[in-house]
C-alpha positions in Angstrom: 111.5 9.7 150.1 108.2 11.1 148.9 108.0 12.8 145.9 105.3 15.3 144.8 105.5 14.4 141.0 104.0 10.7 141.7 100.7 12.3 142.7 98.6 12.1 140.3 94.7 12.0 139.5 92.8 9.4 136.7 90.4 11.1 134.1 88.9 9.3 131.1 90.7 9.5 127.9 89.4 11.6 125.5 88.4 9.0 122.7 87.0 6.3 125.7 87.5 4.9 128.8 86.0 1.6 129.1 85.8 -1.2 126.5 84.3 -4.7 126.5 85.0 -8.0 124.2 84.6 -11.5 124.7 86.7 -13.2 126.9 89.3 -14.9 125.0 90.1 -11.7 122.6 93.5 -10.9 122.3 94.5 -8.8 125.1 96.5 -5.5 124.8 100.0 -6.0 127.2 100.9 -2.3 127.5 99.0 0.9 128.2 99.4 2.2 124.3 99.0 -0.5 121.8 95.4 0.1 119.9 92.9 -2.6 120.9 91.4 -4.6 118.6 88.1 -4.7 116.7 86.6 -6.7 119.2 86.5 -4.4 121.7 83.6 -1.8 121.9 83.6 1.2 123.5 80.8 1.8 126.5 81.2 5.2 126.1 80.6 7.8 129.1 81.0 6.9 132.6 79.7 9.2 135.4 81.1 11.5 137.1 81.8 9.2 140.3 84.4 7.4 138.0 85.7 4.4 138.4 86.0 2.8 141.6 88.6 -0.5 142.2 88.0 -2.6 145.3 91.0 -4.9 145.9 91.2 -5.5 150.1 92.0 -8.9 151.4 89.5 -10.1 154.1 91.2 -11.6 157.0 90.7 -13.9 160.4 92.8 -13.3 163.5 93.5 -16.3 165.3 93.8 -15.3 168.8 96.4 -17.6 171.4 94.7 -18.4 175.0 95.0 -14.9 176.6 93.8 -12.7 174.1 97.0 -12.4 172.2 96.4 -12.4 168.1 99.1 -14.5 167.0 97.9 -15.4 163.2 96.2 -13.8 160.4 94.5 -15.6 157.7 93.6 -14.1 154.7 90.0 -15.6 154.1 89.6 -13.7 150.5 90.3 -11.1 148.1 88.1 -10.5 146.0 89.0 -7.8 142.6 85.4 -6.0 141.7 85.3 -2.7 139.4 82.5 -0.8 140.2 81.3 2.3 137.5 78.0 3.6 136.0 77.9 3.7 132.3 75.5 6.3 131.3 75.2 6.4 127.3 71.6 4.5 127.8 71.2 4.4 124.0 74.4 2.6 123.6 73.8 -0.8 122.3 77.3 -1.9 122.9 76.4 -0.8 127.3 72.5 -2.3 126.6 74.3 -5.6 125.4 76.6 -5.8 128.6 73.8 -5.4 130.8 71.1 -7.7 129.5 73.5 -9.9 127.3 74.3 -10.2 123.9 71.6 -12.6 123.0 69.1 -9.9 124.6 69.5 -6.5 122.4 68.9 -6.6 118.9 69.1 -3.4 116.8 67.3 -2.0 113.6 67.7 0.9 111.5 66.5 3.2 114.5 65.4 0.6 116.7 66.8 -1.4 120.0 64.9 -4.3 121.6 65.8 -5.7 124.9 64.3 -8.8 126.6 65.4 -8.9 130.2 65.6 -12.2 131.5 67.6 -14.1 134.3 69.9 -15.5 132.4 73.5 -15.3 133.6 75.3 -13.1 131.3 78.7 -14.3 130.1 82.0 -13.5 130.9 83.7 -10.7 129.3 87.1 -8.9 129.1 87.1 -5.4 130.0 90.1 -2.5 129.4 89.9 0.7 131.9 92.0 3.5 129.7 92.6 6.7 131.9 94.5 9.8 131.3 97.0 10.7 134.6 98.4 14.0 135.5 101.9 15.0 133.2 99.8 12.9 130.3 100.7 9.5 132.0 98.7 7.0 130.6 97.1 4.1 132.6 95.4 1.0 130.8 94.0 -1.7 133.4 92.9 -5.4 131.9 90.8 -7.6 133.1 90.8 -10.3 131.1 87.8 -12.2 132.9 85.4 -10.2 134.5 81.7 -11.3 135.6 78.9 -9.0 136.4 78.5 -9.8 140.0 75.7 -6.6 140.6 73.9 -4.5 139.0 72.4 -1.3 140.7 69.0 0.3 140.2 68.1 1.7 137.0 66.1 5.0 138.0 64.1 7.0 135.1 64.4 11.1 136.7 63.8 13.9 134.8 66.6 15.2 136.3 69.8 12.5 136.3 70.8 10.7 133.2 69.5 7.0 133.0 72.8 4.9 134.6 73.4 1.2 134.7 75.7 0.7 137.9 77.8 -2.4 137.0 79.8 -4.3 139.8 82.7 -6.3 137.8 84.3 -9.1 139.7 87.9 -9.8 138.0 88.6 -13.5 138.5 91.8 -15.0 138.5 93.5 -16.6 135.2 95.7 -19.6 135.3 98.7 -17.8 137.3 96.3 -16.3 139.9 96.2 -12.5 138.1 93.0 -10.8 138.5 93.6 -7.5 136.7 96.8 -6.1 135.1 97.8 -2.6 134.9 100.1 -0.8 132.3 101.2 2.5 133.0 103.4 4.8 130.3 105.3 8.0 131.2 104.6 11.2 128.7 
């Protein structure tokens, strides 16, 4: 039966909503354990959120007559898609152009851009649900399979759209999700 109270809406928690470490960082297995050290906060997101594309593609095989009589799932792909919009963030500059790429001073960041494919990295989603559920999503490998077009307006913030492809671990798990009642 359906039941009003399990509709619910996902907002940002108030101290962060999306972290990054290197993959192979302990991972947090419930939605309220504090994450470790490793992990660094990318601070704001825009207002568009976060968006989670997890559809299987499919063939039909059709029988002589017209008649579809299989379906074969082709892929699945798990991508994360968000903006991260805290452009003076060396923790965001570091996931976009790598590690190796941003260096900081006292006052300074430097960031060569170069073609070199970034590195895995594990990645936390913390959101705040309605009735103060909380929701934590891990991906413990994600690559940066896109990254949108940095536009410089006078009148948007400066946003690096990232496209995160989870990929599967040993047991096939692209993503987990940990969700705690109030």
């Amino acid at each position: 039966m359906p039941t009003v109270a399990n509709v619910t809406t996902g907002k940002p928690k108030v101290a962060g909503a999306v972290f990054v470490a290197p993959t192979g960082t302990t991972l947090p297995t419930d939605a309220t354990t504090a994450l470790g050290t490793a992990f660094k906060e990318l601070g704001y997101v825009s207002e568009d959120g976060v968006t989670n594309n997890n559809s299987p593609e499919s063939e039909n095989v059709k029988a002589w007559g017209g008649d579809t009589v299989l379906i074969l799932q082709t892929a699945k792909e798990d991508t994360w898609t968000l903006t991260l919009i805290e452009a003076l963030n060396a923790d965001v500059l570091k996931t976009v152009y790598g590690d190796a790429n941003v260096t900081t001073g006292t006052g300074t960041i430097t960031v060569n851009a170069t073609s070199a494919q970034l590195a895995d990295k594990s990645y936390v989603i913390e959101m705040s649900m309605k009735g103060g559920v909380l929701k934590r999503v891990v991906i413990p490998t994600g690559s940066i399979s896109e990254l949108g077009e940095i536009v410089y307006k006078d009148d948007e913030a400066v946003g690096y759209e990232l496209t995160i492809t989870a990929l599967p671990n040993s047991s096939g798990v692209t993503h987990f999700e940990y969700i705690k009642a109030a």
